[in-house]
C-alpha positions, -999 to 999 in steps of 0.1 A, spaced: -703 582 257 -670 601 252 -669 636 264 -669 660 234 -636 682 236 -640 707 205 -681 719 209 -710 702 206 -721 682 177 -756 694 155 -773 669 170 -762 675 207 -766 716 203 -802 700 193 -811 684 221 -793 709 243 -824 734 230 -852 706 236 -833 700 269 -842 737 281 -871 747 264 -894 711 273 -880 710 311 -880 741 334 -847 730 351 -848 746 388 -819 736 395 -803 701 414 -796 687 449 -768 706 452 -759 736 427 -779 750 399 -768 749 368 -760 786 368 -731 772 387 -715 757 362 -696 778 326 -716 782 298 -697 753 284 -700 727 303 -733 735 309 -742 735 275 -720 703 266 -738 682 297 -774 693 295 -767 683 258 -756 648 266 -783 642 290 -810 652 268 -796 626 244 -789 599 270 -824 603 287 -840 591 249 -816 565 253 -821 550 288 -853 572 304 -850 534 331 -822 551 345 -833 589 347 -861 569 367 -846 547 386 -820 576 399 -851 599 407 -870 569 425 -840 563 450 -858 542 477 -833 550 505 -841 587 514 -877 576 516 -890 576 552 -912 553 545 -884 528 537 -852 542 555 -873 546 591 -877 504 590 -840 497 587 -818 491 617 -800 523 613 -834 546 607 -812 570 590 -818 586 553 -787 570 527 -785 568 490 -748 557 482 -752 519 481 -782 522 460 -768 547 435 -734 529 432 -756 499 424 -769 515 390 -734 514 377 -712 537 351 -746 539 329 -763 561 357 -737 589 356 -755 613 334 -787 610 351 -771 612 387 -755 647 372 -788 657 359 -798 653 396 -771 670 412 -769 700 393 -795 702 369 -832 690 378 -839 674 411 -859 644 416 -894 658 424 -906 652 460 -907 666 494 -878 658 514 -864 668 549 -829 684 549 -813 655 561 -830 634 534 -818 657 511 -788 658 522 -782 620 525 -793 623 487 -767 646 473 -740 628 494 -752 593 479 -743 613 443 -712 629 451 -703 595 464 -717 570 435 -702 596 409 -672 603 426 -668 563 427 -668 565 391 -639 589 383 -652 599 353 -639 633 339 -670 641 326 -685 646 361 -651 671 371 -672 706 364 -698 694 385 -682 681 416 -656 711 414 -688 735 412 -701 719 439 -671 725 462 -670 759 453 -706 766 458 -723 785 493 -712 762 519 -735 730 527 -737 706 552 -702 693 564 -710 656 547 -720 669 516 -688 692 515 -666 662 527 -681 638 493 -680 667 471 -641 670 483 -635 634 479 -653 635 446 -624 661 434 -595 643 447 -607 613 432 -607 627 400 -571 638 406 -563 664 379 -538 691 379 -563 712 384 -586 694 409 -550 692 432 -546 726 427 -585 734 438 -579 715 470 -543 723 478 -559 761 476 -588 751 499 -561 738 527 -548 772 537 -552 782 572 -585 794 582 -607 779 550 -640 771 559 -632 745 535 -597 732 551 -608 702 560 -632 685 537 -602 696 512 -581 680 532 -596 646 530 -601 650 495 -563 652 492 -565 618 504 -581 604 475 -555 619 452 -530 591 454 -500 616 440 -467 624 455 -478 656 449 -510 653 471 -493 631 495 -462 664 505 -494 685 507 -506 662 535 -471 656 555 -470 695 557 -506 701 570 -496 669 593 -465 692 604 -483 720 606 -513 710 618 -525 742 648 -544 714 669 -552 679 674 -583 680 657 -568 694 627 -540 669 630 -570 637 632 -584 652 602 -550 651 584 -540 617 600 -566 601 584 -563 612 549 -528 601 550 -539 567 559 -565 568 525 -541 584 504 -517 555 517 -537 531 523 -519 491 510 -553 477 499 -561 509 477 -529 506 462 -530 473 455 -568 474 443 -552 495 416 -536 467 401 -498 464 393 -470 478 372 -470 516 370 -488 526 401 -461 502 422 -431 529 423 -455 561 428 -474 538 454 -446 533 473 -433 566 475 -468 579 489 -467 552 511 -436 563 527 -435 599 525 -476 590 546 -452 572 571 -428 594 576 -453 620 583 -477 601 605 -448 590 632 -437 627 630 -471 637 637 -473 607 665 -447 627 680 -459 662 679 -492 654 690 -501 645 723 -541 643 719 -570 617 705 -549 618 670 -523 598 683 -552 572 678 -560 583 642 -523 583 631 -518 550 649 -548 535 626 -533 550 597 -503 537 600 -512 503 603 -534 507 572 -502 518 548 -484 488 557 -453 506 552 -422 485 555 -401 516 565 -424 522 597 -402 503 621 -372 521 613 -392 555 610 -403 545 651 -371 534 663 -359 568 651 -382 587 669 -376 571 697 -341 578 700 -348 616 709 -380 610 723 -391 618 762 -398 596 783 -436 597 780 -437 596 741 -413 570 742 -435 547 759 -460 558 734 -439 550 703 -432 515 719 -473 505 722 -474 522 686 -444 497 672 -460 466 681 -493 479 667 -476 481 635 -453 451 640 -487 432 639 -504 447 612 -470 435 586 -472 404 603 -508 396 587 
């Protein structure tokens, strides 16, 4: 169904009413629907009304998720509550109804906070997955809403930057300023936002990064927003020149930061780095190394043949 851009239709305005006057709407997993404008409220409560006469299977199969049941979840190997596989599973067709869920009407049910939780990250994940515009005032709201648990911040983030905008940069590019509650869940959705843009955003926090765990954070967006087998999951032709100038401005930033730091990130960038397969990496080491103490240099020399083998596969 195509996103209306001038209003909604007579028929859509119609099932907007129905939508709110048959269902008391308390509001979803993670926001109410207050939390979203009077537009796009109005303009996706109207499409799910219509969509849930269409395909009421899906409504129910999002609101019978078997995964955050403890029933079910507490016989797995990992007894832990998790929704993503399960949700990505329904496919494109479930997004209205996983919206409805987030932000609108939430499955009924008692649930535990980590069950809820492990819910509203399996739909910021599965719609995020999707990078359907339609879903871009709901994700946004969600990472602007009261602050939540840090893995339901971190998959709303994600859901922005996969989304990729102009204005979802801009929302997490604002978000990375120095002493944001929300610095670094923005930060990692920056690296889902494969843009140049996104990718100078990241090598600054990199260079500015006030402590290793910052700098680990950082590190390992740059290796997603980098990442070879992201890139070339994308498919060629177009996204081959502005892939390869993420790629190496990620590079170029990571052996920096290699440098800088001397903590547990040096592991985190090293990963990253090996996952941008980065031809330029070498080059960007022996550099480094040239001005390096005698310490680090040792350090760049075990990180070289780390990424020597990784271009080698």
């Amino acid at each position: 169904m195509r996103r209306m851009k001038h209003g909604l239709s007579a028929f859509a305005l119609a099932a907007t009413l129905l939508f709110g006057a048959g269902r008391a709407l308390a509001g979803g997993l993670a926001i109410a629907p207050a939390a979203l404008s009077d537009t796009a409220r109005a303009d996706l409560s109207g499409q799910i009304a219509a969509y849930r006469a269409q395909r009421p299977d899906l409504f129910d199969a999002v609101k019978n998720v078997q995964g955050v049941r403890p029933e079910v979840y507490k016989r797995a190997r990992k007894p832990a509550p998790e929704a993503t596989r399960e949700l990505r599973a329904l496919g494109p067709a479930a997004l209205l109804p996983m919206l409805e869920a987030l932000a609108f009407d939430a499955p009924p049910g008692s649930r535990t906070e980590a069950e809820s939780d492990a819910f509203a990250v399996g739909l910021l994940e599965a719609i995020g997955h999707l990078r359907d515009a339609r879903s871009g005032p709901v994700v946004r709201a969600v990472l602007e809403s009261a602050p939540k648990s840090a893995e339901v911040m971190r998959a709303a983030a994600e859901a922005v930057g996969k989304l990729c905008s102009d204005a979802d940069l801009a929302l997490l590019t604002k978000h990375t300023k120095p002493g944001d509650k929300m610095r670094d869940p923005a930060t990692l959705g920056l690296g889902e936002c494969r843009r140049p843009e996104a990718a100078s955003t990241l090598a600054s926090l990199m260079a500015s990064a006030p402590d290793d765990a910052s700098a680990e954070v950082t590190a390992k967006a740059l290796g997603t927003i980098g990442s070879s087998w992201a890139w070339k999951a994308m498919g060629p032709g177009a996204h081959q020149p502005t892939g390869a100038e993420v790629r190496a401005l990620a590079a170029r930033a990571l052996v920096d930061g290699f440098v800088k730091q001397k903590g547990q990130s040096r592991n985190r960038i090293a990963k990253s780095l090996t996952m941008l397969e980065e031809t330029s990496t070498p080059k960007l080491i022996a550099n480094a190394r040239a001005s390096a103490d005698s310490e680090t240099a040792a350090a760049l020399d075990v990180l070289a043949r780390r990424v020597q083998r990784s271009l080698a596969r």
